[in-house]
C-alpha positions as CSV (number, residue, x, y, z in Angstrom):
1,X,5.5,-3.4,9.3
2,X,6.9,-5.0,6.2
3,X,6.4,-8.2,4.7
4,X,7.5,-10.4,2.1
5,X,6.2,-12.3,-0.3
6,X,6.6,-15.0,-2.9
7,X,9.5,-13.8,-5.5
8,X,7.0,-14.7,-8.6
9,X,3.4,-13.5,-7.2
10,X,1.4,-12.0,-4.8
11,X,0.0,-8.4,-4.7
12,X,2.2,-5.3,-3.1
13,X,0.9,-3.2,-0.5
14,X,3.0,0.3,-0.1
15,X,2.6,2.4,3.2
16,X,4.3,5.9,2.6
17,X,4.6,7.0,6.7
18,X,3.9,10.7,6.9
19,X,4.1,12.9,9.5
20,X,2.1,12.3,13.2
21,X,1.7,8.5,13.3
22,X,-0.6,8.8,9.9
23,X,0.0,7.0,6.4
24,X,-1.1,6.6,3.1
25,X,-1.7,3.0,2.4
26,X,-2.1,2.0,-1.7
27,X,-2.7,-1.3,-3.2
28,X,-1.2,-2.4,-6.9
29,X,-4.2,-3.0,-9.2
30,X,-4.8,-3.6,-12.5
31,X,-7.0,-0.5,-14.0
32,X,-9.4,-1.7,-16.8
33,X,-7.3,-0.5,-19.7
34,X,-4.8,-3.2,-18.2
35,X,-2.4,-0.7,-16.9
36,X,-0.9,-1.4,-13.8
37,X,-2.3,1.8,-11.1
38,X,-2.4,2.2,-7.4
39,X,-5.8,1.9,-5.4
40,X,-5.4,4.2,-2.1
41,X,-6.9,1.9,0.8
42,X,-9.8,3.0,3.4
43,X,-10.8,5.9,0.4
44,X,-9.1,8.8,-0.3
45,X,-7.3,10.3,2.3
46,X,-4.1,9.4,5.0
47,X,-5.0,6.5,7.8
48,X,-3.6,6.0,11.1
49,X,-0.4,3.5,11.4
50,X,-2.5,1.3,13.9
51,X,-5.5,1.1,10.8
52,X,-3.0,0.5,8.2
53,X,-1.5,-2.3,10.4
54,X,-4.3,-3.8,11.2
55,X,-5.3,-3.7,7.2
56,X,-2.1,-5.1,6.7
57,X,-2.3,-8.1,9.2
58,X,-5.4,-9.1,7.6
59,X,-4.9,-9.2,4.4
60,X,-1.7,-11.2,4.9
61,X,-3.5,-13.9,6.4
62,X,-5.6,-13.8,3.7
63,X,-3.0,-13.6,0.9
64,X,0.5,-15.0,2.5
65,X,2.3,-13.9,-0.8
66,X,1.5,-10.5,0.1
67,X,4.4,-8.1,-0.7
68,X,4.6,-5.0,2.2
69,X,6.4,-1.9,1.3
70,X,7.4,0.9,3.8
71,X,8.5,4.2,2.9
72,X,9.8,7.1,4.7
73,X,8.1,10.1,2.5
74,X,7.6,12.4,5.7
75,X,8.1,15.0,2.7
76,X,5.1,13.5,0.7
77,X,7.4,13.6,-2.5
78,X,7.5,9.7,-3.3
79,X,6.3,9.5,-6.5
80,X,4.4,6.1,-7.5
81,X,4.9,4.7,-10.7
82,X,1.6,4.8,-12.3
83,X,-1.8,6.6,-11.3
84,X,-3.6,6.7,-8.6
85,X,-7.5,5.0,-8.8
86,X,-10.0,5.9,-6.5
């Protein structure tokens, strides 16, 4: 599932599919120094596509600017653009 949002606002969901239905779904935050970062979602570890769907449906009826970003990284070597906060 992928979603768009308002061109000037909303926050971005990523879901990097992995192998065997599972993903790793990651929220943009802003960390405390005011750097943007990346917030993995349910914890630490990979989710099922069903949760992460499920997450995702949610959240955009909660926040219909939501931005929804699915990426093929059945390699895991997508490389985010800032660090990852647990």
């Amino acid at each position: 599932m992928s979603h768009r949002g308002d061109p000037d606002a909303g926050g971005i969901l990523l879901k990097l599919l992995r192998n065997g239905q599972m993903c790793l779904l990651l929220r943009r935050i802003t960390a405390e120094d005011g750097d943007q970062a990346w917030m993995v979602v349910g914890g630490t570890e990979e989710i099922s596509e069903e949760d992460a769907a499920g997450y995702i449906e949610r959240e955009i009826k909660w926040d219909r600017d939501l931005w929804v970003v699915e990426i093929e990284d059945y390699d895991e070597r997508y490389e985010l653009d800032g660090p990852v906060t647990v």
